[in-house]
N, C-alpha and C positions, 0 to 999 in steps of 0.2 A: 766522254767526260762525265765524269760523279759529281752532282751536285751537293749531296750529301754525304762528310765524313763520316765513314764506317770506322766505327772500335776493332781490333783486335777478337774480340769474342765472336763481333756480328760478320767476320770476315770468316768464320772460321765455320757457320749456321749455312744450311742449304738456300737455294735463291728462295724457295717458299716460304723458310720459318724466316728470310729475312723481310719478305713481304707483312706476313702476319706482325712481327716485332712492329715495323714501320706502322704499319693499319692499328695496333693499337698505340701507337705513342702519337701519330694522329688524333684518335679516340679521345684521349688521356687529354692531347693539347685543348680540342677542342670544347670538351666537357670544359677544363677549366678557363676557357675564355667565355661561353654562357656563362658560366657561373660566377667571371668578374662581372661582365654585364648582369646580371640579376642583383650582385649586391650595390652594382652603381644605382639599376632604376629604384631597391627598394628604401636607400640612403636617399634618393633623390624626392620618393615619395614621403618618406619619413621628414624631410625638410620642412616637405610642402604640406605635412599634417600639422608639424611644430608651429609653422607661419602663417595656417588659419587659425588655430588655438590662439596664439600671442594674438592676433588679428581680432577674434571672437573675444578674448579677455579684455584690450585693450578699449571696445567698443563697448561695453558692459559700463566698466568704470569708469570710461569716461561720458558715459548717459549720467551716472549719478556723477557728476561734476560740473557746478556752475562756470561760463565763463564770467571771468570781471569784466570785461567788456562790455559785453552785451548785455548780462546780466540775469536776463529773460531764457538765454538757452543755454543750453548744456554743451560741454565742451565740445561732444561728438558733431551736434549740431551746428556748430557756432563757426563760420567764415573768416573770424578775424585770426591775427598773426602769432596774436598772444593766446587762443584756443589751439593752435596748430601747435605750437611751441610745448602745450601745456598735453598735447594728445602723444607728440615725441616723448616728451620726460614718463608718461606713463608707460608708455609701451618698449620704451630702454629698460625703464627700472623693473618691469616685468620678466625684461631677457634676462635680467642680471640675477634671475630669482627672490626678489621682493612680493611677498603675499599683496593682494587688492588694500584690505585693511590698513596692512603696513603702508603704503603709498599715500592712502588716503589721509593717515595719520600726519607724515609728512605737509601733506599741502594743507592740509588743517593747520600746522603749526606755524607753516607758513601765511597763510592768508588768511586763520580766522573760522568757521566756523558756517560764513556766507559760502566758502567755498563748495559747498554739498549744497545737493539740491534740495536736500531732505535733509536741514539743520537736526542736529539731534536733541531732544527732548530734555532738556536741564535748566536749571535755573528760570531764567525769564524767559526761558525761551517757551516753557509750559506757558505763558499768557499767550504768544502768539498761535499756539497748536490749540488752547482752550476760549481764547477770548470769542472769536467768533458764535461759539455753542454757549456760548453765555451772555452775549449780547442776544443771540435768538430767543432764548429763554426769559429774559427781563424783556422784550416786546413782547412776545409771545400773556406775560403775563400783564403787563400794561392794558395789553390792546382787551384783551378777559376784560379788567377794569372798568374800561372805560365803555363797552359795551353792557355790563351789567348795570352801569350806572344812567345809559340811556334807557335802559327796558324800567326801572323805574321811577324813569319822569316819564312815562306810557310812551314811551316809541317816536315815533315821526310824529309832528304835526297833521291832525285830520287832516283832509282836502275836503272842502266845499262840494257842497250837493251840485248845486246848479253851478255853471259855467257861465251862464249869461254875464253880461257886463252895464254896468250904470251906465246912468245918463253920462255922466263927468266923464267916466272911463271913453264912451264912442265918441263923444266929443274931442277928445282930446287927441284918440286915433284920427280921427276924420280930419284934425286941424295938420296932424303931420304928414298925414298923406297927400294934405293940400298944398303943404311947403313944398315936398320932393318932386311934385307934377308943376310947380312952377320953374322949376332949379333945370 
């Protein structure tokens, strides 16, 4: 019993060349099954490169993204519902081919401007990135002032040569040390 249909042609080939026929169409078969399996693993690796990338992106921007919630941390960071929700929309609109910028742009337009961790430098927002280094500088020269201004009334107050204490002054210790040993 033949397990394998023979052609015509391969019926007509001695037993050897129809060994050799069969041994390379084996060959043939085989090559091309490694070589499904290699473009399965390097499709499967290539996935797995794309969904650390989206992965590695998506954690980038959303470090520079405040949650509302919490306020204090950044979306990546941040435990609540509305952080979670807000790390999904980044990282869809990433799959979908939207730039970082572009994104950011979005939820700026949506939330404002609080949204970034790092507001950007416009309007009044220059008083909050300059006010500090400008409050340092008016102490800074106050304090100059006010120092110059002790050094010419001469400094500290002298201290007293002697240390000894009046009559009035031991008396007066002596009288409180008399209260507390009765008490």
């Amino acid at each position: 019993m033949q397990l394998v249909h023979m052609d015509s042609d391969e019926r007509s080939l001695s037993p050897r060349e129809r060994v050799r026929v069969r041994e390379r169409f084996a060959h043939k078969l085989g090559m091309g099954v490694a070589a499904l399996f290699l473009l399965v693993g390097l499709s499967a690796h290539a996935a797995q490169v794309t969904e650390e990338k989206l992965e590695s992106e998506t954690r980038d921007l959303s470090r520079e993204l405040r949650c509302l919630v919490c306020q204090g941390e950044s979306v990546w960071d941040s435990n609540s519902p509305l952080a979670g929700q807000m790390r999904d929309l980044v990282r869809e609109r990433l799959r979908g081919g939207e730039s970082p910028q572009q994104i950011k742009t979005y939820l700026q337009s949506r939330y404002g401007d609080f949204v970034l961790m790092a507001p950007p430098k416009h309007g009044l927002n220059w008083l909050l990135w300059l006010g500090p280094f400008v409050l340092l500088a008016v102490g800074g020269f106050l304090l100059r002032l006010a120092v110059m201004r002790w050094r010419k009334r001469g400094g500290a107050a002298p201290v007293p040569a002697s240390h000894e204490l009046s009559a009035a002054q031991r008396e007066k210790i002596e009288a409180e040390l008399a209260k507390l040993g009765d008490d």
